[in-house]
C-alpha positions, 0 to 999 in steps of 0.5 A: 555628585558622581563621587556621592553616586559611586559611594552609594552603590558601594555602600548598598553593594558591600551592605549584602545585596550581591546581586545590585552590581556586576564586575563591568559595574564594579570595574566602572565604578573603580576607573572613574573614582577620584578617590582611591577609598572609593577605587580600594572598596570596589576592589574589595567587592570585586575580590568578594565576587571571585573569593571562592570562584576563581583564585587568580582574579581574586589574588589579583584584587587582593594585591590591587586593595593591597597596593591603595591602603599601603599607597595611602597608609591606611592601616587596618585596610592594609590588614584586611587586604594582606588576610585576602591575599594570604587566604587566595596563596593558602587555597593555591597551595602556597603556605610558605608564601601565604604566612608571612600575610597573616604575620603582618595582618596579626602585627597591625590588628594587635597595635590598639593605635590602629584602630580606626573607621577608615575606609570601612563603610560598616558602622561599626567603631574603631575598637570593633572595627580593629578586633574584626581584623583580629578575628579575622586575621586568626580565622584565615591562619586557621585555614591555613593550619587547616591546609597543613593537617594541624588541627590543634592549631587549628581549633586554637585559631578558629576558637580564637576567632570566635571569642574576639569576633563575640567581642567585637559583637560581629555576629557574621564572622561568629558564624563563619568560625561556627560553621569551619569548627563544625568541619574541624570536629569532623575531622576529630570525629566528635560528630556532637560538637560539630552538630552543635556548632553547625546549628548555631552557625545556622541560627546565626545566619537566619539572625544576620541575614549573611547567606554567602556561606548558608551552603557551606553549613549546609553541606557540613551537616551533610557530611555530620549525617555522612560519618553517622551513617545516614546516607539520605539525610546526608543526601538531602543536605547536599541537595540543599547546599546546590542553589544557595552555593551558586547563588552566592558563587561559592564554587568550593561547595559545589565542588565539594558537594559533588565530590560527595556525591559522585563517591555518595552514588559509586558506593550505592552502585548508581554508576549514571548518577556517579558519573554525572556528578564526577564530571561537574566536580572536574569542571568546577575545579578546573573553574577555580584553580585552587589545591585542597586536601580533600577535594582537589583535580586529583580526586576528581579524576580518581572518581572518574576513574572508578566509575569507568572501572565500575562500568567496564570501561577500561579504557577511558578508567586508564586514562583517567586513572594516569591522570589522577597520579599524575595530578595528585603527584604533582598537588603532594610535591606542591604541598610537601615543599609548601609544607617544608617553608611552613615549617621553616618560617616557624610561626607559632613563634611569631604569633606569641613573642612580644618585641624586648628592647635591644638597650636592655640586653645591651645594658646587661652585656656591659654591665657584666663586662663592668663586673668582670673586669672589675674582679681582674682589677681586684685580683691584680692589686691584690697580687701587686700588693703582695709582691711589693710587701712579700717581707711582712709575710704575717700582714701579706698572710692576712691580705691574701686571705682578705683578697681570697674571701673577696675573689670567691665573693666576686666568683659567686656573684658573677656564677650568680649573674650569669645563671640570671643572665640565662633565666632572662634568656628563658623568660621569652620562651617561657612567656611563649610556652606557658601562653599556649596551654593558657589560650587552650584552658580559656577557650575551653572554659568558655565553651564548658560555660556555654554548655552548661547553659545549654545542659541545664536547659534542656533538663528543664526541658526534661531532654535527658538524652541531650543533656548527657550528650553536653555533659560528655562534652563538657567531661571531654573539654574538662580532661583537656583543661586538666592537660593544658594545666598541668603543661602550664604548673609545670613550665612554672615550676621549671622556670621557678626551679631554674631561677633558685640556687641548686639544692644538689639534691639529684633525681631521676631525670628524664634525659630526652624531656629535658633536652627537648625543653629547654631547646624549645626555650633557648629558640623561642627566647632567642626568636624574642630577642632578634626578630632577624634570627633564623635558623632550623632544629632538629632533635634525634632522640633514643627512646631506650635512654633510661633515666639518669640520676642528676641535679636537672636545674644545673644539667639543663643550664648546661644543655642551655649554653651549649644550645645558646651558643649553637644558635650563637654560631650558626647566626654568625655564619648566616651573616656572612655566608647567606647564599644557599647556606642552611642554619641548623642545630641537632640535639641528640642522645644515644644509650651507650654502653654504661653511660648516656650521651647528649650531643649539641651539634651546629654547622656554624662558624666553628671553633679554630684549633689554637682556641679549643685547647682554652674553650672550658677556660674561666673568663675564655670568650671567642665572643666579641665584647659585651657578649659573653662573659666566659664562664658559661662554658666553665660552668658547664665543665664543672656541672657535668665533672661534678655528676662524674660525666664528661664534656667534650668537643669537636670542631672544624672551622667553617664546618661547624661544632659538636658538644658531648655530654656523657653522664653515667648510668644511674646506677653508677652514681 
């Protein structure tokens, strides 16, 4: 009976009405659960409390849900428990922490054979509940991309959210994108498409009933009319936003509604009004314990700080004024060095690759060690034969010209693997880049579709006006299909023109474009085929380097194996040496004189002396067995020899290594 009592307050709690119980009840109801669905649901109600009033507590519930669903094994609980916590890290300004949260919750949202009803009091399915992780999953790493001023990314994931949570029919979470895709046009300033997204969100909220976020909305719209220039219909949608925001305990609007207005009342030179509502900006922040960009401690004191100047108030302005600096120093170094794990984690990647088996590119090894050594066997009973019968020099003329056809034949086919053999390491990258400009021309033909809806109603209705303002939208998102599109046909083509024998045909090649792709393919191929690998690039490219006349297809499987084999190095000197080692490859070129060079430089293992007198050697290898034929380097030498350049190497052991290549001038060939 006393459990059916408990699940019964959860379950009219966790059903909207906020206010049926406290903390003191929630936390009642968790210490005397005997079942731990019961204690993760008041856990979760509980963070629900602190989610945007006090970011320590609601981390702490966060890991305590955390902690049940791993204890029990419930997978898509575990999801949403990991979200929370890397939403609470993003807002305290931890990025590179919060990531790898979202990464885990994208894995276990993205197995179908998690769907389930466990733990979930919501009446909606399996599938719906798994694609309500998704969607929810993708929205708080949008927050993220948000945090870290990447607002592509973050258009991507809030239009991603949007589309699966339409999916899984969850009309609340379609809200919860419309309302931050309203705040992410802001920032792009296409003040019609936030609009339009904000009143839908608006409609959505009177439809579901949800209000937590009503404020939010409300204040989005106010800053719409803000950025349009009118000042008191913005004003009233800030006033607006006030109650439902401390009803519902949002304590991030009110602090940003006041933000708002204390620079709202300085600029209209109200100094009494301004001050009042800087100071209640101070103190909601010191409440919530959360980093933002564009409203954080810092800010509020550099409010402050212009009202006492406003005043004549020198010395409190002072004051105020050292520690604004003080507090927004602090918060940017916090950011930079968050922003620098960010980076370094390389997510996007993650996000997109899916997992090769290791047995596949373990049987592709063996099979070209099989077929070289197959050739070497050939090749030796050819020369014994010839040795032992050198007295029948006709019949020997014959058997040599045999076992040279049969040599060039096997060359050819070994050549011909291993440019497959590189076309199989692009494939993951390539699977990877092509996605993104594919994501964008859905997202965006969905919205193109909706719009036209729109537009042709309201010409029904004979708004004009309105009609031409969704007609630019649509031209607008049109322009950006057309981009994306052509990103994708020409990722095909190069993927198409890398698999096809060279024509020989040469042409003007842009050196710095080529150089940059297929880094960004070897990396992303390499991330594919080894979730452990990680390592950093860097690229310096100079921007008078003029085009160079050469066959791209064979100049870019150059720039691919010594890419590869960068990479190659510096993981093999990660395995050994992890204590404050950093794993870096830097792709550079530089204009010289009469000719154009391309370096490929790693702080790997390095190459040892004796070996690189034999490095461009065919069939030469430092690689261990089954992981590297040798020609690759071979091939290499005879591509660039063949465009009139020149390929060289520096290398100190534990130091790293460094490839040049020089091409002449266009003009020369």
């Amino acid at each position: 009976m006393k459990r059916f009592l408990l699940t019964g307050l959860l379950f009219i709690s966790l059903a909207g009405n906020t206010q049926i119980l406290n903390r003191d009840s929630l936390q009642w109801i968790y210490d005397n659960a005997s079942h731990d669905s019961t204690r993760f649901i008041a856990s979760r109600r509980m963070y629900s409390i602190h989610e945007e009033m006090n970011r320590d507590s609601a981390l702490y519930f966060g890991y305590r849900a955390l902690r049940l669903a791993e204890k029990n094994k419930k997978k898509l609980a575990e999801g949403y428990a990991l979200v929370t916590v890397g939403y609470q890290l993003t807002h305290k300004g931890k990025y590179g922490e919060a990531l790898p949260y979202f990464l885990e919750a994208f894995r276990i949202a993205q197995d179908p054979s998690n769907a389930s009803r466990e733990w979930q009091l919501d009446y909606q399915g399996p599938e719906q509940n798994r694609l309500t992780l998704l969607a929810y999953t993708h929205h708080m790493l949008a927050v993220l991309m948000a945090r870290a001023q990447n607002v592509e990314q973050e258009v991507f994931h809030f239009m991603e959210a949007r589309r699966i949570a339409r999916q899984a029919e969850n009309n609340i979470r379609v809200m919860l994108a419309d309302m931050n895709l309203g705040s992410s046009y802001i920032k792009l300033h296409k003040l019609d498409s936030a609009l339009y997204f904000e009143e839908e969100a608006l409609q959505l909220v009177n439809q579901t009933g949800y209000k937590k976020y009503l404020s939010g909305i409300y204040f989005f719209i106010g800053k719409i009319f803000d950025a349009r220039g009118q000042p008191a219909n913005a004003r009233e949608y800030y006033y607006s936003a006030i109650a439902p925001a401390y009803e519902h305990q949002n304590f991030v609007i009110v602090g940003r509604v006041y933000n708002e207005l204390a620079k709202h009342f300085l600029g209209l030179g109200h100094l009494d009004s301004a001050l009042y509502y800087a100071h209640r900006n101070r103190e909601v922040l010191q409440t919530i314990g959360s980093v933002q960009i564009e409203n954080n401690l810092g800010i509020a004191y550099e409010n402050l700080f212009r009202v006492f100047q406003s005043k004549g108030n020198l010395d409190s302005a002072i004051n105020y004024a050292a520690m604004s600096i003080v507090v927004r120093d602090s918060i940017y170094r916090q950011r930079m060095t968050s922003l620098s794990e960010l980076q370094q984690l390389s997510f996007s990647e993650q996000l997109r690759l899916e997992k090769q088996e290791s047995d596949r590119e373990k049987s592709r090894g063996r099979m070209r060690t099989y077929a070289l050594v197959g050739g070497m066997i050939l090749v030796l009973g050819v020369a014994l034969f010839l040795y032992r019968n050198n007295l029948q020099k006709n019949r020997a003329n014959k058997q040599l010209a045999s076992a040279l056809d049969d040599l060039r034949a096997t060359q050819a086919q070994l050549i011909q693997s291993e440019k497959m053999a590189s076309l199989g390491e692009l494939t993951a990258g390539i699977a990877h880049e092509i996605q993104n400009p594919l994501n964008f021309v859905n997202n965006f033909s969905e919205v193109n579709r909706e719009l036209i809806d729109e537009m042709e109603e309201e010409l029904k209705q004979g708004n004009q006006s309105t009609a031409r303002l969704l007609a630019q939208n649509i031209r607008e998102n049109q322009e950006k299909i057309t981009h994306h599109g052509k990103r994708a046909d020409s990722i095909v083509k190069g993927m198409l023109q890398h698999s096809r024998s060279s024509s020989g045909q040469k042409e003007l090649t842009d050196i710095n474009d080529l150089a940059d792709e297929y880094l960004r393919l070897a990396y992303h191929g390499l991330r594919a085929r080894e979730k452990s690998f990680n390592a950093s690039f860097k690229t310096d490219f100079d921007p008078s380097l003029q085009k160079v006349n050469v066959t791209a297809q064979d100049v870019g499987r150059v720039l691919l194996n010594l890419i590869n084999n960068a990479f190659y190095a510096v993981s093999e000197r990660k395995k050994h040496e992890d204590n404050g080692y950093d794993p870096i490859v830097t792709v550079k070129t530089r204009k010289l004189k009469d000719r154009s060079e391309i370096s490929v430089q790693d702080n790997g293992t390095g190459i040892p002396k004796e070996a690189l007198d034999k490095i461009f050697q065919p069939f030469f290898t430092t690689k261990p067995t089954g992981q590297g034929t040798g020609l690759g380097l071979s091939l290499s030498y005879d591509i660039v020899k063949a465009h009139g350049g020149e390929l060289k190497v520096e290398s100190k052991v534990g130091q790293g290594t460094t490839f040049i290549i020089e091409l002449p001038d266009s003009r020369q060939v």
